[in-house]
LUMNUDREN-208191 format. One line per 8 residues: number of its first residue (from 1); their letters; for each residue x, y, z of C-alpha. Coordinates in nm, 3 decimals, decimal comma, m for minus. Layout:
# LUMNUDREN-208191
NUM = A = X/Y/Z ~ ... $
This chain:
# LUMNUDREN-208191
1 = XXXXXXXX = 10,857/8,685/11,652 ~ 10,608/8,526/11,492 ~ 10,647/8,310/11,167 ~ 10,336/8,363/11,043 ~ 10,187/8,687/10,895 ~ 9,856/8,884/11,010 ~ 9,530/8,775/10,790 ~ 9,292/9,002/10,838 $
9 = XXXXXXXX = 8,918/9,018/10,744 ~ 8,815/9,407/10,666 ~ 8,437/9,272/10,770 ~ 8,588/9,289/11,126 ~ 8,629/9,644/11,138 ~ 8,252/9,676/11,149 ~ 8,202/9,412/11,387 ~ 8,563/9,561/11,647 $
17 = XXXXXXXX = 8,684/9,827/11,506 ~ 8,973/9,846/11,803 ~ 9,066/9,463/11,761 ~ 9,125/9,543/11,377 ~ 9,302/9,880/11,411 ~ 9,540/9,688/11,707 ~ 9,603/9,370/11,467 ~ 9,685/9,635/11,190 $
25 = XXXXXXXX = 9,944/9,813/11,329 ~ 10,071/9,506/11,552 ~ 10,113/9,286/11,216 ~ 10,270/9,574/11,070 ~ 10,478/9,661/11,296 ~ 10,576/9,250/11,311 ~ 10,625/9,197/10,996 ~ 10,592/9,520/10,790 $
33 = XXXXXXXX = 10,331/9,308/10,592 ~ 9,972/9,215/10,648 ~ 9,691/8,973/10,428 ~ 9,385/9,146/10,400 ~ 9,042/8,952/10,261 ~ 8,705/9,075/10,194 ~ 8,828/9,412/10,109 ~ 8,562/9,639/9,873 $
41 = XXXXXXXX = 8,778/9,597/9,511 ~ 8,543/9,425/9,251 ~ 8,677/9,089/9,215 ~ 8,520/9,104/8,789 ~ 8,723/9,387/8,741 ~ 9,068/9,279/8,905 ~ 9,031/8,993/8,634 ~ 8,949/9,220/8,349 $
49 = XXXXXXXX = 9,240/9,396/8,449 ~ 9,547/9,094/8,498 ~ 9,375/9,031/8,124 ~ 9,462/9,403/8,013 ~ 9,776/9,380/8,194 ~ 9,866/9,049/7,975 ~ 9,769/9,223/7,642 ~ 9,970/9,534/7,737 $
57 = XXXXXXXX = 10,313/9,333/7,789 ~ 10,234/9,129/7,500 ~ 10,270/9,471/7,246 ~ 10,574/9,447/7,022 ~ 10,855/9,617/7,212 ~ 10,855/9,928/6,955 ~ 10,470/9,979/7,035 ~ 10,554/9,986/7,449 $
65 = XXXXXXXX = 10,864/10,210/7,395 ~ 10,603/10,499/7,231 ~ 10,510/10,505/7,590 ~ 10,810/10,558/7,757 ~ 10,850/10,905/7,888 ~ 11,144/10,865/8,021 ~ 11,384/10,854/8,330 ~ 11,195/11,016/8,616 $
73 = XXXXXXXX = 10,851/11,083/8,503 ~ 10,698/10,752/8,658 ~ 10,447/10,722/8,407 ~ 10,380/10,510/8,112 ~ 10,585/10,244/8,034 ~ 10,980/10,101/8,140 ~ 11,138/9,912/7,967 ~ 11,305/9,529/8,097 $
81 = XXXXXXXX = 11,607/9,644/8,263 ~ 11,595/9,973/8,328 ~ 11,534/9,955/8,732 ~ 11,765/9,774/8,985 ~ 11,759/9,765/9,355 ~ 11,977/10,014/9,584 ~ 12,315/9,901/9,595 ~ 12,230/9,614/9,323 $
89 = XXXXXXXX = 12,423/9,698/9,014 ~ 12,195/9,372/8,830 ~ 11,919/9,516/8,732 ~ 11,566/9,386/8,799 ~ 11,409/9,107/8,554 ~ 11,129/9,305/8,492 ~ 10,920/9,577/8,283 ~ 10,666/9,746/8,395 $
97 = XXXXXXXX = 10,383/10,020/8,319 ~ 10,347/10,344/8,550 ~ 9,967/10,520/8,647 ~ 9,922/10,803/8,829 ~ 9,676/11,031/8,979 ~ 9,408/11,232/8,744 ~ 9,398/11,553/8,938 ~ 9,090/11,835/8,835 $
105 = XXXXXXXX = 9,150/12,131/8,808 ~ 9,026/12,262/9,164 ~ 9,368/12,054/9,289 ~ 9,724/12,250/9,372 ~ 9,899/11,984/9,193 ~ 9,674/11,944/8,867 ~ 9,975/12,068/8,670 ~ 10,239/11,939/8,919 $
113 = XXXXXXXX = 10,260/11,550/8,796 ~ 10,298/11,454/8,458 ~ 10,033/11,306/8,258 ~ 9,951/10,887/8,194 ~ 9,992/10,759/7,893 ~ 9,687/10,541/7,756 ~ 9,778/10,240/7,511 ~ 9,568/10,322/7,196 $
121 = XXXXXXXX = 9,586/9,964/7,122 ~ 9,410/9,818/7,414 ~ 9,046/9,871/7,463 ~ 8,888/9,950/7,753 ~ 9,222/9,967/7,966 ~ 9,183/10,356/8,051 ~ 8,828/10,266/8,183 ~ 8,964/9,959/8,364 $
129 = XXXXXXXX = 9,233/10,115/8,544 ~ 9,069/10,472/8,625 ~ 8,842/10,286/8,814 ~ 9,092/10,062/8,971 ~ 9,333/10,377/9,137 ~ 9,037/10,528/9,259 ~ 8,920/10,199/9,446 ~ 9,297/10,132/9,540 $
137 = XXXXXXXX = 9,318/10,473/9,692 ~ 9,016/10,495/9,856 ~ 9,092/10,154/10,003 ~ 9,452/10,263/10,113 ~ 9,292/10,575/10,304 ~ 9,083/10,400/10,519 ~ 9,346/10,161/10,627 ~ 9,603/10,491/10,673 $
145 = XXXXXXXX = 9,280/10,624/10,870 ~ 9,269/10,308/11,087 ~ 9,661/10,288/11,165 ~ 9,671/10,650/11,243 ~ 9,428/10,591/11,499 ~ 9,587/10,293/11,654 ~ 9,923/10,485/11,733 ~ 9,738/10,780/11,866 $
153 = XXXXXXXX = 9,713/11,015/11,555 ~ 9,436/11,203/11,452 ~ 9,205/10,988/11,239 ~ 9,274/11,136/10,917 ~ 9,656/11,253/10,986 ~ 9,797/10,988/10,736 ~ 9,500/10,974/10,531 ~ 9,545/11,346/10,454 $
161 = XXXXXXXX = 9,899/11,318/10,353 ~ 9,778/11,154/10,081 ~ 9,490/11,377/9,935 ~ 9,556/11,447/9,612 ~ 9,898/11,211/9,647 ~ 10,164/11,145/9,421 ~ 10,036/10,781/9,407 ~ 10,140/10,547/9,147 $
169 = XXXXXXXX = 9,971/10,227/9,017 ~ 10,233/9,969/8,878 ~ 10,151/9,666/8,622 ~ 10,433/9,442/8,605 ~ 10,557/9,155/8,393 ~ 10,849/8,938/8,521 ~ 10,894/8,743/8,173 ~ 10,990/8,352/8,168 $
177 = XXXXXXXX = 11,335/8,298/8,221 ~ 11,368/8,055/7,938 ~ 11,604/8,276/7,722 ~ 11,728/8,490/7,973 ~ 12,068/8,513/8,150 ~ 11,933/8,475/8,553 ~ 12,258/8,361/8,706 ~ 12,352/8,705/8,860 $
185 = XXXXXXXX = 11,963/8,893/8,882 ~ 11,656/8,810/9,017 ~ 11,262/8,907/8,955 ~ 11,271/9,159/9,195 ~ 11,637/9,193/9,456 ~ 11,592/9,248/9,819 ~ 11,455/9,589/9,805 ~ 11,221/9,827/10,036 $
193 = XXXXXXXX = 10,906/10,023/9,924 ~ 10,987/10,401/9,854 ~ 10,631/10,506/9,951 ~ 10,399/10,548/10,278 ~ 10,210/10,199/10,233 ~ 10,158/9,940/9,913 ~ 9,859/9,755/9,838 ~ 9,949/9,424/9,623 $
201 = XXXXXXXX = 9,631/9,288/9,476 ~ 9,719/8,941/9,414 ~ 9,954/8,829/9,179 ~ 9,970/8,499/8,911 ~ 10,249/8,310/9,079 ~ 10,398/8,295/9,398 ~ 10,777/8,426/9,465 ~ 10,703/8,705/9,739 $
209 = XXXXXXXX = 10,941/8,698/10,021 ~ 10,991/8,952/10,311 ~ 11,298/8,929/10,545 ~ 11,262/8,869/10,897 ~ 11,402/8,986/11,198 ~ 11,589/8,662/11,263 ~ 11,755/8,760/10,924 ~ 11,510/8,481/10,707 $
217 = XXXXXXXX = 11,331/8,489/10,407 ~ 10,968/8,468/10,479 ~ 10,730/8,366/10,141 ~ 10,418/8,530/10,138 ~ 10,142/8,319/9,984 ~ 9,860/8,505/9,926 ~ 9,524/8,413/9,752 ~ 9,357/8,572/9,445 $
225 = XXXXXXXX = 9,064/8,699/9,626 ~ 9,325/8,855/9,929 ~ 9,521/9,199/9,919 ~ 9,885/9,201/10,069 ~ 9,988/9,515/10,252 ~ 10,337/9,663/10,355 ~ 10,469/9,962/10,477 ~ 10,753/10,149/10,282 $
233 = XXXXXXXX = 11,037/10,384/10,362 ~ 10,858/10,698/10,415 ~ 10,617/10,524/10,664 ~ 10,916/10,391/10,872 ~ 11,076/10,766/10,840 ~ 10,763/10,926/10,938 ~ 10,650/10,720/11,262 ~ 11,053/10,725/11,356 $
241 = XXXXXXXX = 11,095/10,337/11,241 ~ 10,762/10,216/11,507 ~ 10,607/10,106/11,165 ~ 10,913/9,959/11,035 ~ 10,985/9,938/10,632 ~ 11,067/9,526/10,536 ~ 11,327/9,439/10,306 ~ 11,149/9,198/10,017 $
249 = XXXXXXXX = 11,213/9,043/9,695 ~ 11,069/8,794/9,411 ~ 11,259/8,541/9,366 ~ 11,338/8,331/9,040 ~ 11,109/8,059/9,007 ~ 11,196/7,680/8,923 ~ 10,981/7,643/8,615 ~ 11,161/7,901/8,360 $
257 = XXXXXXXX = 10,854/7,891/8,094 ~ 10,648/8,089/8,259 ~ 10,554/8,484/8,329 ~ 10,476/8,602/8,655 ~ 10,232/8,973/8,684 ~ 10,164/9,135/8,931 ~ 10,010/9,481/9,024 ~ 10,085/9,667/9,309 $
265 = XXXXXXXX = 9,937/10,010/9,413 ~ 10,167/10,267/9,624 ~ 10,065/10,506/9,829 ~ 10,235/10,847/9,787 ~ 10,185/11,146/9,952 ~ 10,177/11,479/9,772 ~ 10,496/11,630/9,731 ~ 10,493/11,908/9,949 $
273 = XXXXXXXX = 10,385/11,684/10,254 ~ 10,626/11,685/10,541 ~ 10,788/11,337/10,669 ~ 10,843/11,443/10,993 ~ 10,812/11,255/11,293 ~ 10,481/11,357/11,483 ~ 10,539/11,340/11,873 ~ 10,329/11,052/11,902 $
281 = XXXXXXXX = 10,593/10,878/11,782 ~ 10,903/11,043/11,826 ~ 11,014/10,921/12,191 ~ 11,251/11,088/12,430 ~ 11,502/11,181/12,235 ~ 11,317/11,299/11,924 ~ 11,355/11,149/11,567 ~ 11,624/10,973/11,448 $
289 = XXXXXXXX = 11,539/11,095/11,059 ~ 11,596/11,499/10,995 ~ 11,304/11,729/10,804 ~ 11,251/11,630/10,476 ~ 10,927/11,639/10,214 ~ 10,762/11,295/10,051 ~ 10,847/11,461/9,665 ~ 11,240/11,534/9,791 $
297 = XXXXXXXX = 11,232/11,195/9,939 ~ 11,109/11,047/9,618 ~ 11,343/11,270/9,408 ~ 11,625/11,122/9,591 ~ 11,558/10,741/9,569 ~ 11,440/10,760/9,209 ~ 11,827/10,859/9,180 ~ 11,896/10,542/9,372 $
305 = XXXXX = 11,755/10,337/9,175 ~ 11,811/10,415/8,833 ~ 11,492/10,587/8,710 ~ 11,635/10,937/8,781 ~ 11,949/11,111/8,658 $
């Protein structure tokens, strides 16, 4: 295996569209993680948004908690210790703030997901991040298109899963460690994405680490400018584990004064889509996972982790 992780350009799907799709899928299906550069998100507004994201964490904690809608709904804001990994009973050194889709009206699941919650207090950050998930999305379609295609699917099998998806957009603050009790928790513990596949748009400090094969933690440096990609659970479930789902986690840093945020965008599909194994990738003996829809799925590790009773 190798130690280092696929960079790719997305200029070179133009160029080879078959080299890219076969380093996509072959990176993920190394790793579970991939470095993409010159990708189509607007570089001004990713840095109008860590600056939103900054203000937003900086609201006294009674301001954030009028956003808080609660275990389950995946929207707004939770608070610092409220999630921990599966079979972690520390939880997480983290709070975060949830977006989701904005459906119209023409969409079977307008009234399906709950609504986002918009900070009052922050200019512009409804604007900012609208346009952000639809970028995000758009971006994480065409790369679903382009790994369909390399295992053999139709071009838009995975892309359609996630038409009018369940996605979720998540700002996160790891605060400094300086007057906190680390000993026992971490950032973020050795967890797995829930989703189909997460798009991690930089980040303000470094602490990223997958596990490899050989049982290793694996840092992932990535620069501003680059996008870091990895396939979660229901990916692995749906292609019967060819697309495997990588344990990661964020580890504590040395320097305790500082904050660390980071926004990742996951892919969801909508809640009625099916997770079962197409026969492209099911092999000889059929799939491993039984029947089972992406909102049950969710449902069930939402429980797992604390954000669901």
């Amino acid at each position: 295996m190798s130690a280092e992780i696929t960079r790719l350009s997305l200029t070179e799907l133009a160029s080879d569209g078959p080299a890219f799709r076969r380093k996509l899928y072959e990176g993920l299906r190394e790793h579970g993680f991939i470095i993409l550069r010159d990708h189509s998100i607007d570089a001004g507004r990713l840095e109008q948004a860590y600056a939103l994201t900054r203000q937003l964490f900086a609201l006294p904690l009674e301001t954030k908690l009028k956003y808080d809608s609660g275990k389950g709904a995946a929207r707004g804001y939770t608070a610092f210790g409220r999630e921990n990994a599966v079979g972690n009973q520390h939880a997480d050194l983290k709070e975060f703030w949830h977006i989701g889709p904005e459906l119209g009206p023409d969409s079977p699941y307008f009234d399906s997901y709950p609504d986002n919650f918009w900070p009052e207090e922050i200019s512009g950050f409804r604007n900012c991040f609208s346009a952000l998930y639809k970028e995000l999305e758009q971006l994480g379609k065409q790369l679903l298109s382009e790994l369909g295609q390399a295992m053999g699917l139709e071009r838009d099998f995975l892309s359609n899963l996630v038409k009018d998806g369940n996605s979720v957009y998540r700002l996160l603050h790891y605060p400094a460690l300086t007057d906190l009790d680390s000993s026992k928790a971490m950032r973020a513990a050795p967890h797995a994405d829930i989703n189909l596949i997460t798009l991690l748009v930089g980040a303000t400090d470094s602490g990223l680490e997958l596990l490899s094969r050989d049982g290793s933690w694996l840092p992932v440096e990535s620069q501003p400018d680059e996008i870091v990609v990895d396939t979660g659970d229901m990916m692995s479930r749906l292609t019967n584990d060819m697309l495997p789902s990588t344990v990661h986690r964020v580890v504590n840093p040395n320097k305790t004064d500082c904050s660390r945020y980071a926004m990742p965008f996951f892919l969801h599909p909508h809640s009625r889509a099916s997770l079962t194994c197409p026969p492209q990738c099911a092999g000889p003996d059929g799939s491993k996972y039984p029947p089972i829809t992406a909102g049950e799925f969710l449902q069930q590790r939402l429980r797992d982790i604390g954000l669901m009773d």
